[in-house]
C-alpha positions as CSV (number, residue, x, y, z in Angstrom):
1,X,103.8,-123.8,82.7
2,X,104.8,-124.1,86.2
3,X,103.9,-127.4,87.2
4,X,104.2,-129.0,90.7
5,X,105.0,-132.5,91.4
6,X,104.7,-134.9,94.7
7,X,107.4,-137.4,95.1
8,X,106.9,-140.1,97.4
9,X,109.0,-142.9,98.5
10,X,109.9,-143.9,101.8
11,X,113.9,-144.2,100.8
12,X,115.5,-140.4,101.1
13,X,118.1,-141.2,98.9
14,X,115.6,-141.9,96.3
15,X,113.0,-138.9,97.3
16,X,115.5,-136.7,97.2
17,X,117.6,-138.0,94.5
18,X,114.0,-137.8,92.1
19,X,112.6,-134.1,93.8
20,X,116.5,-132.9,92.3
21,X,116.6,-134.1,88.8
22,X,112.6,-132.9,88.2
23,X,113.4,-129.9,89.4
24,X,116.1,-129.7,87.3
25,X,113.9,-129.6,84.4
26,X,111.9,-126.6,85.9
27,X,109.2,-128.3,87.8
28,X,108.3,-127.3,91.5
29,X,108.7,-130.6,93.7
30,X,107.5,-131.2,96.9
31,X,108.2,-134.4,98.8
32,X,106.4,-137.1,101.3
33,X,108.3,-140.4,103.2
34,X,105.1,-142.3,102.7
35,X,101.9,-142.8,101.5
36,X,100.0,-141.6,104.8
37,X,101.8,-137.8,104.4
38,X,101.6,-138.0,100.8
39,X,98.3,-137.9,101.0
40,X,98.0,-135.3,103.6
41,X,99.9,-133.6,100.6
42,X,97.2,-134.4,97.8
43,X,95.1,-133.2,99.9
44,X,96.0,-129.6,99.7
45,X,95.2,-129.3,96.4
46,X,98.0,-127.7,94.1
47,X,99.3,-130.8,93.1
48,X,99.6,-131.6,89.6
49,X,101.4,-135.1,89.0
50,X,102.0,-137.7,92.1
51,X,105.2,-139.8,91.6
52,X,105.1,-143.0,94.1
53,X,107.0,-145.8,95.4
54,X,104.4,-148.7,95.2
55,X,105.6,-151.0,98.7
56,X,106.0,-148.4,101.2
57,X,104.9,-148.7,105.1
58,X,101.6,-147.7,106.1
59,X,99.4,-146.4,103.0
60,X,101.0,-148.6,100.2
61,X,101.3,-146.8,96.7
62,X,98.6,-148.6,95.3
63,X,95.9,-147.4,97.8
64,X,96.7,-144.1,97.8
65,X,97.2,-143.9,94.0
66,X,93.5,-145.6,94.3
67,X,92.2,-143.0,97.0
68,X,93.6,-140.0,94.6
69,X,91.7,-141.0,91.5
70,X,88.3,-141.6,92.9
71,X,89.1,-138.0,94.0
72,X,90.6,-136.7,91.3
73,X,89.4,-139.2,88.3
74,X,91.9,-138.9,85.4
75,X,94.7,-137.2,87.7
76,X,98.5,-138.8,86.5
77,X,99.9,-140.9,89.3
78,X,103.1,-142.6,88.1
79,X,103.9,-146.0,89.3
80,X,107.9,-146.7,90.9
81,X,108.3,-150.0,91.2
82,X,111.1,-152.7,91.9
83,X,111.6,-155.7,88.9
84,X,109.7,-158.2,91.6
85,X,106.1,-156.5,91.8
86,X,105.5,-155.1,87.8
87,X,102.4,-157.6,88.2
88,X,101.5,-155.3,90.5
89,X,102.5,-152.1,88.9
90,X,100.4,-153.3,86.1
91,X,97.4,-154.1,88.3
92,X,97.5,-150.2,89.5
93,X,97.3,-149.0,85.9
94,X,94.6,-150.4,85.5
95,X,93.2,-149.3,88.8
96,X,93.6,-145.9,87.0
97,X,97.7,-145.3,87.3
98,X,98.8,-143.4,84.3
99,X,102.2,-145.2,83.9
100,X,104.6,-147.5,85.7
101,X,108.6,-147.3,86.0
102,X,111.2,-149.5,87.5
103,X,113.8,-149.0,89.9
104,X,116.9,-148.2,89.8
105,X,114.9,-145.0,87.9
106,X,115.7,-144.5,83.7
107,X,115.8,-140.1,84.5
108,X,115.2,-139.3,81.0
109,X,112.4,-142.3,80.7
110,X,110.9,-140.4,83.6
111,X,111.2,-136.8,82.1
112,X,109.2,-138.1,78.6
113,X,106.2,-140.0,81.0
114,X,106.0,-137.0,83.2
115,X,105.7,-134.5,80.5
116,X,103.1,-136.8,78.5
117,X,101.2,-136.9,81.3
118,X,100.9,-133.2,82.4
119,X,100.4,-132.4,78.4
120,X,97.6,-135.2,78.3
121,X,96.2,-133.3,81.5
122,X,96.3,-129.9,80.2
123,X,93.9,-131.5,77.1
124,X,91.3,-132.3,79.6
125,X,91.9,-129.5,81.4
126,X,91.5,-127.3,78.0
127,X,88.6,-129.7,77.3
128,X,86.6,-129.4,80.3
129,X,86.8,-125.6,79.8
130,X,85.6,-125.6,76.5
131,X,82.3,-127.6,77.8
132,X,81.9,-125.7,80.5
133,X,82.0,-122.9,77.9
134,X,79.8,-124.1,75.7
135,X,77.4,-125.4,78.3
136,X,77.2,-122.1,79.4
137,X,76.2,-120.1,75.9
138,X,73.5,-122.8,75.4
139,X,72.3,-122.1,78.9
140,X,72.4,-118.3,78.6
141,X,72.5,-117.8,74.9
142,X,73.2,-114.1,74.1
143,X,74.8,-113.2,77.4
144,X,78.1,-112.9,77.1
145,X,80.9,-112.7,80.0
146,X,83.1,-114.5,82.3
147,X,83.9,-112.5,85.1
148,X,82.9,-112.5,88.8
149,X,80.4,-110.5,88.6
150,X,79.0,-112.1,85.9
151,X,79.5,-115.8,87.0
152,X,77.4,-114.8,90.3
153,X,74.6,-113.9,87.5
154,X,74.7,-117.0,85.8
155,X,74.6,-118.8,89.1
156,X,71.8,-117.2,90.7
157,X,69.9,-117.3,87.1
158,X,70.3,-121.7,87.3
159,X,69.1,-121.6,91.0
160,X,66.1,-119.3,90.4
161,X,64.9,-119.9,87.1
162,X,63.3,-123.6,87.7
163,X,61.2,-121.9,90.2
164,X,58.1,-120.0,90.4
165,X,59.9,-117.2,92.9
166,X,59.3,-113.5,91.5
167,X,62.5,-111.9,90.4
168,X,64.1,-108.4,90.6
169,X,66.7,-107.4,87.9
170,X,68.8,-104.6,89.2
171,X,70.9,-102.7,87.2
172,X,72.4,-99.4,85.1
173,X,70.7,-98.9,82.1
174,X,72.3,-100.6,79.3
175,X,73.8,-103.8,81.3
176,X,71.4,-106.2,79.9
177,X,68.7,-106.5,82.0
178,X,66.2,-107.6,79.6
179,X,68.8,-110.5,78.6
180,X,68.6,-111.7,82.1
181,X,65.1,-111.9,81.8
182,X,64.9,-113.9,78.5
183,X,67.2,-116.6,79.8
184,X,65.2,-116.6,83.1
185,X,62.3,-117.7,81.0
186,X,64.6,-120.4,78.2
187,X,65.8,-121.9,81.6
188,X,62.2,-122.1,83.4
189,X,59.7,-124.9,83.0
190,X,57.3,-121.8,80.9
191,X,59.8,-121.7,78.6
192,X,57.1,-123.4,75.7
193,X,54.9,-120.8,77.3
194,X,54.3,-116.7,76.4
195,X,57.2,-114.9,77.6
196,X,55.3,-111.3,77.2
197,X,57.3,-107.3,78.0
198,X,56.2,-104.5,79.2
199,X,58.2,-101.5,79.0
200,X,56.6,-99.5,82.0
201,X,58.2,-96.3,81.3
202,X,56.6,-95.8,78.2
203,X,53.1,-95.5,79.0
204,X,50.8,-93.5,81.0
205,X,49.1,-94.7,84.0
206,X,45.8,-95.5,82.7
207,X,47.6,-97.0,79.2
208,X,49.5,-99.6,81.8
209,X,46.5,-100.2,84.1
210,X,44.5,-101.3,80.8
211,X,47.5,-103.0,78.9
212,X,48.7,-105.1,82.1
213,X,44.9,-105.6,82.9
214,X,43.0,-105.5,80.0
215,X,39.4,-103.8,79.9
216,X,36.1,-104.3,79.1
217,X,34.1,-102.3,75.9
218,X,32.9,-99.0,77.0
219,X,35.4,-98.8,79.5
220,X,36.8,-95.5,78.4
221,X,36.8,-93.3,75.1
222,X,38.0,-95.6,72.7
223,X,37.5,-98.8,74.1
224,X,35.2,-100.0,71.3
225,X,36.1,-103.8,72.4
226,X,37.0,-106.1,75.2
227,X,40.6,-106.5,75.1
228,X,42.7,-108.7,77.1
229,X,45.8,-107.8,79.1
230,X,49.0,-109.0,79.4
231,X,48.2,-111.0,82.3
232,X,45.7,-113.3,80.5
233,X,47.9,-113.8,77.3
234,X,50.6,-114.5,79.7
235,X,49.0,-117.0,81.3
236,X,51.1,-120.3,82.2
237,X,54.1,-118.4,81.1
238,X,56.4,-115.5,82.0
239,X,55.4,-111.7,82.5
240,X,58.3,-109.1,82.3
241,X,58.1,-105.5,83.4
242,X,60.6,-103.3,82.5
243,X,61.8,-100.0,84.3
244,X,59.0,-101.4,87.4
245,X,59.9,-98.3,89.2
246,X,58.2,-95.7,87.2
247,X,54.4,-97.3,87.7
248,X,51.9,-95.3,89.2
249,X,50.9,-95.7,93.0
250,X,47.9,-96.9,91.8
251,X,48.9,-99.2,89.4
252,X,51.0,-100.8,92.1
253,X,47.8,-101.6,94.5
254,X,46.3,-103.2,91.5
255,X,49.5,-105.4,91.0
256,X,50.5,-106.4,94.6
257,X,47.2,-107.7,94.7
258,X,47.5,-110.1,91.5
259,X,51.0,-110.7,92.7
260,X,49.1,-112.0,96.4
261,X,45.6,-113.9,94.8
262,X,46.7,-114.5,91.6
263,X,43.1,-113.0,90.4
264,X,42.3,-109.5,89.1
265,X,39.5,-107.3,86.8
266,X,40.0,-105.6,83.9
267,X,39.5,-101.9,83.5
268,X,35.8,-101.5,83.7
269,X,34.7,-104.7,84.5
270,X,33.7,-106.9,87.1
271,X,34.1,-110.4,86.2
272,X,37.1,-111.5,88.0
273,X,40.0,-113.5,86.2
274,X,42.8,-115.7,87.6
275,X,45.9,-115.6,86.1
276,X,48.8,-118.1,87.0
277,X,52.1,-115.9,85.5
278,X,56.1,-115.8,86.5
279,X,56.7,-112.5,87.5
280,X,60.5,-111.3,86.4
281,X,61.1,-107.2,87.0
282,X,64.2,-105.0,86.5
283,X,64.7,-101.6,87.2
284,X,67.6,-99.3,86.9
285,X,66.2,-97.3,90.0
286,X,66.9,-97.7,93.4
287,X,63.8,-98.9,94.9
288,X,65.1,-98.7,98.3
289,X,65.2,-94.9,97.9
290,X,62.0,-95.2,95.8
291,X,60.4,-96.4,98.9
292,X,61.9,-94.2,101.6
293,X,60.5,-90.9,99.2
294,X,57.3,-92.6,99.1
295,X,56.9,-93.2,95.5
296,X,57.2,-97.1,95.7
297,X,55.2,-99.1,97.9
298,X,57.3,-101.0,100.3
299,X,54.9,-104.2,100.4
300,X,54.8,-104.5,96.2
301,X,59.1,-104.8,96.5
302,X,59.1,-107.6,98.8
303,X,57.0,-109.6,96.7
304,X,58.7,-108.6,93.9
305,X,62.0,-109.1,95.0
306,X,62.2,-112.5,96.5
307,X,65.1,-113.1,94.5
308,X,67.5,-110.4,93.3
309,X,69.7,-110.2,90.0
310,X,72.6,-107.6,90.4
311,X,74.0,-107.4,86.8
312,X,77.2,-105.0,87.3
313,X,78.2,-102.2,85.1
314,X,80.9,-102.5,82.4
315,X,83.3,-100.7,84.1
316,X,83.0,-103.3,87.3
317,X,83.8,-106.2,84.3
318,X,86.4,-105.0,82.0
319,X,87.8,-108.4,81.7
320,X,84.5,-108.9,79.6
321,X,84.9,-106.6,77.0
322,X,87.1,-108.4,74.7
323,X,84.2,-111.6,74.7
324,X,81.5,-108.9,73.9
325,X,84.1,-106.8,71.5
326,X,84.9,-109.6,69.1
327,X,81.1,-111.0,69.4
328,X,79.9,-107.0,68.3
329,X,82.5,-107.0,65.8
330,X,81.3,-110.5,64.4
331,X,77.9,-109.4,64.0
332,X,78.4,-105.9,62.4
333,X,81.3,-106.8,59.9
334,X,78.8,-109.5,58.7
335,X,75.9,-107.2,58.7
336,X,77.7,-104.6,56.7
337,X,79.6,-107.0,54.4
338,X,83.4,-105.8,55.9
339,X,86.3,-108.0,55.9
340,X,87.1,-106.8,59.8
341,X,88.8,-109.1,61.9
342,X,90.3,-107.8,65.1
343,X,91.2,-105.2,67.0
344,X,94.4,-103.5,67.2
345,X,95.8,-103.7,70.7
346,X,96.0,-99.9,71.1
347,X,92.9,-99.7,70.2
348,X,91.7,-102.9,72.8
349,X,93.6,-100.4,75.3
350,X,90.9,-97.3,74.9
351,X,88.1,-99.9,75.7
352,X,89.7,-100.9,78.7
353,X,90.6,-97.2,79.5
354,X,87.1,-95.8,78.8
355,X,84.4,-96.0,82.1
356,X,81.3,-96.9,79.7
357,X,78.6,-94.9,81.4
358,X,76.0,-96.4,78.2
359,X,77.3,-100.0,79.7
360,X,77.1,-102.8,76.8
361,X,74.7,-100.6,74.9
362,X,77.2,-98.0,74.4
363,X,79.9,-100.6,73.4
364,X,77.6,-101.9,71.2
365,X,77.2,-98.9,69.0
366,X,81.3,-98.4,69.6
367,X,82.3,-101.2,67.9
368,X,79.4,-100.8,65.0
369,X,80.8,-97.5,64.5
370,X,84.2,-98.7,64.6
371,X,83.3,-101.6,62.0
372,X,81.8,-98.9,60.2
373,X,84.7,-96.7,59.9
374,X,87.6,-99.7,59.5
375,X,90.1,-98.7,56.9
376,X,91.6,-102.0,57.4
377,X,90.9,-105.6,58.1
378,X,91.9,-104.2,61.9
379,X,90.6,-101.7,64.3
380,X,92.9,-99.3,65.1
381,X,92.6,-96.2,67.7
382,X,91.8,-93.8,65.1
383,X,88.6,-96.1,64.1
384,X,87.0,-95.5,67.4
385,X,84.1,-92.5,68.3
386,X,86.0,-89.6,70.1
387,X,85.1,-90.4,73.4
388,X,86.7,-93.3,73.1
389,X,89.9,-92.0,71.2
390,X,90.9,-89.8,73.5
391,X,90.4,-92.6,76.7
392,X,93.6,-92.3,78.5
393,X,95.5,-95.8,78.4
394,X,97.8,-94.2,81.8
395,X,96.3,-94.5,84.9
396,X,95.9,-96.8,87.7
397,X,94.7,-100.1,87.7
398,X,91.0,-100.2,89.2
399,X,89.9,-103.1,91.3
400,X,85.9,-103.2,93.3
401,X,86.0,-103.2,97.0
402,X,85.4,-106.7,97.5
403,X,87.0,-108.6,94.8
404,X,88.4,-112.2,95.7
405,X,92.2,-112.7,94.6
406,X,91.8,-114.4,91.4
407,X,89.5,-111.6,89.9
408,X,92.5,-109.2,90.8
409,X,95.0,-111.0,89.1
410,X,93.3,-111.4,86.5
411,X,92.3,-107.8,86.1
412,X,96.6,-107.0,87.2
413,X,97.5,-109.5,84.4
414,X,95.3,-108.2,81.8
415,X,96.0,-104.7,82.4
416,X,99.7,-104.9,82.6
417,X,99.5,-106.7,79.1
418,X,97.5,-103.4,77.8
419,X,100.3,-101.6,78.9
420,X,102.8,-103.2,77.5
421,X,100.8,-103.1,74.1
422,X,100.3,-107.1,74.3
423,X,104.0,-107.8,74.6
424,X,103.4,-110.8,76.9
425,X,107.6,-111.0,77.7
426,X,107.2,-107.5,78.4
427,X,104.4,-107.9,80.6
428,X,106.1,-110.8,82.7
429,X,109.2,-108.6,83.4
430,X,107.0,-105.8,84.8
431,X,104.8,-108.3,86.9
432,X,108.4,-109.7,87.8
433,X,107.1,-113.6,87.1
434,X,108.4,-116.2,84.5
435,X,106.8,-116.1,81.3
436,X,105.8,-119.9,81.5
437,X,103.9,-118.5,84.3
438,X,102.1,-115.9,82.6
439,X,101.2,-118.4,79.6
440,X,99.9,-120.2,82.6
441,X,98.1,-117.7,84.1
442,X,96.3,-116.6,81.0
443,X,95.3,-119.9,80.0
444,X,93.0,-120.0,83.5
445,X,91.9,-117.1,83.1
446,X,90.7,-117.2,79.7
447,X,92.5,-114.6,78.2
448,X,95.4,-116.8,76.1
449,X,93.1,-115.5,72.9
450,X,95.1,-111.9,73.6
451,X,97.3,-111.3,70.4
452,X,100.9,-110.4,71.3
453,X,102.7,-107.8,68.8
């Protein structure tokens, strides 16, 4: 890895001498003549390991090592001191210094602190990511991804979900909407309440009206009872409609107004009932359009979307599908009793090739087909449905309108190592980097699980 290092001293000879010899042993070295620049330095942020005299004019060592780890707690800051002030050397470390080294400088004593302390910060930094990982499954559960587009999800999700604010999902079919929806609910104060579905779609307009609203006996043929809707039995807890843009104009006056006075009647009655219910909706359509035709009431969308979900398609979060690949393949070479453990990397290069117009649904039943079909303890190309098979791995490398810079390296980085069929030395000669760097680079990004052939 590609490390850089701040050396600070106010004697050049000694600045200099130190930035030479650690960057003789690969590391990038930049250099402040005290402690008030040095920190200017820090400051920037792509600093990984601060050398520093301790008696220098100005901001002594001590201070700014002091200033850098209530900053930065746990950052290494190593300690150069002359034989007259290793009291105070010692004071620092405990202050939070990592280590301490006299003057005139032992090089090769230097070299083994310095890389101790950059491996001990890589640990925490590996650490950290695994909590953050793992804080993030119990949080979200079944939802599985990493990417921008899916990190602005998760955000939005921990912001709205403690609230009582109605929520839009928006989305393809097959993206996970309903997903969304169930961690909106773990993550909401109902969560020990009814989380109750309704898949809007699939029933007529008076079958909704009476199973969102319930009706009295008599009613309507058939209606030999009272039967409650699912506004009473979701009552104190969370109400989710599904595909909300294929209700009935009528059936959308009768909602707005529950959505506005919290109060409705069932189907054939007159008794009114209050209802206090978290309304969460998706819909693959685009209600904007909806609206404009005059098939969706304009005033209904505003109060149902006071705060709106965007999960992207699969082919706007590639980088995902090797986390929801090997969770599929998990779950369906258990379910069917098959020794399959990975996937070969031509085969990982038809995913990425393939657009997924079914989303996660239809790389879902990929993979369970694939599993299905496994010859081998590996997927190979040949394992995979035809669509799929015959995926071009040529082509250009597609980046969203809009992406920030580390979502397109990642997605550069990731795709060149496809190309190169997971040769990662290969891959750093076409990107033209080092292959510390890549290692590096793949480590952020998640993505140093990739086999290499």
């Amino acid at each position: 890895m590609n490390f850089r290092l701040l050396v600070i001293d106010d004697e050049k000879n000694i600045r200099e001498g130190l930035a030479e010899a650690l960057g003789g042993e690969g590391y990038d070295v930049a250099c402040a003549a005290d402690g008030d620049e040095g920190w200017k330095r820090f400051s920037n942020g792509d600093i990984d390991l601060v050398v520093t005299d301790l008696r220098m004019p100005g901001l002594g060592g001590e201070e700014l090592m002091r200033r850098i780890v209530a900053r930065s707690p746990g950052f290494p800051v190593i300690i150069l001191t002359g034989h007259g002030s290793v009291e105070d050397a010692v004071t620092a470390m405990r202050d939070g210094a990592w280590d301490f080294i006299t003057k005139p400088v032992d090089l090769d004593h230097l070299f083994v602190i310095v890389k101790r302390a950059l491996a001990n910060r890589e640990l925490v930094f590996q650490h950290r990511r695994l909590e953050e990982e793992l804080n993030r499954k119990r949080q979200f559960k079944s939802i599985i991804g990493s990417s921008g587009g899916m990190r602005e999800v998760f955000d939005t999700m921990s912001r709205a979900a403690p609230t009582k604010a109605s929520i839009l999902i928006t989305g393809e079919s097959g993206v996970g909407k309903e997903l969304v929806a169930d961690a909106i609910h773990d993550l909401s104060p109902r969560k020990d309440k009814p989380l109750i579905k309704v898949h809007c779609a699939a029933l007529s307009a008076s079958l909704l009206e009476s199973e969102l609203f319930g009706h009295e006996k008599g009613a309507f043929t058939g209606a030999v009872s009272r039967r409650r809707g699912r506004f009473e039995l979701a009552s104190g807890g969370t109400l989710f409609l599904d595909e909300i843009g294929e209700i009935d104009q009528n059936v959308q006056i009768k909602l707005l107004r529950v959505l506005q006075e919290k109060k409705f009647e069932r189907v054939g009655g007159e008794q009114t009932v209050e209802t206090d219910v978290r309304i969460v909706a998706a819909t693959n359509k685009d209600l904007k359009a909806e609206i404009e035709k005059g098939n969706f009431r304009e005033d209904l969308y505003f109060r149902l979307n006071v705060v709106n979900i965007h999960v992207p398609p699969l082919r706007e979060r590639k980088d995902d599908i090797p986390l929801l690949a090997a969770a599929f393949l998990k779950e369906f070479a258990a379910d069917n009793g098959k020794a399959v453990e990975g996937i070969h990397e031509k085969a990982r290069s038809r995913l990425y090739a393939y657009e997924w117009p079914g989303n996660i649904r239809e790389l879902r039943n990929c993979i369970e087909s694939a599993v299905v079909m496994c010859r081998s303890s590996v997927i190979t190309a040949d394992d995979l449905p035809p669509a799929l098979r015959h995926a071009s791995e040529e082509g250009w490398i597609r980046i969203k309108q809009g992406s920030n810079f580390a979502d397109c390296e990642k997605i550069i980085i990731r795709d060149t190592i496809s190309y190169c069929q997971g040769n990662k030395s290969k891959a750093a000669e076409v990107l033209e980097i080092g292959r510390k760097t890549l290692l590096r680079k793949l480590a952020e990004y998640g993505l140093d699980d990739e086999p290499e052939e």
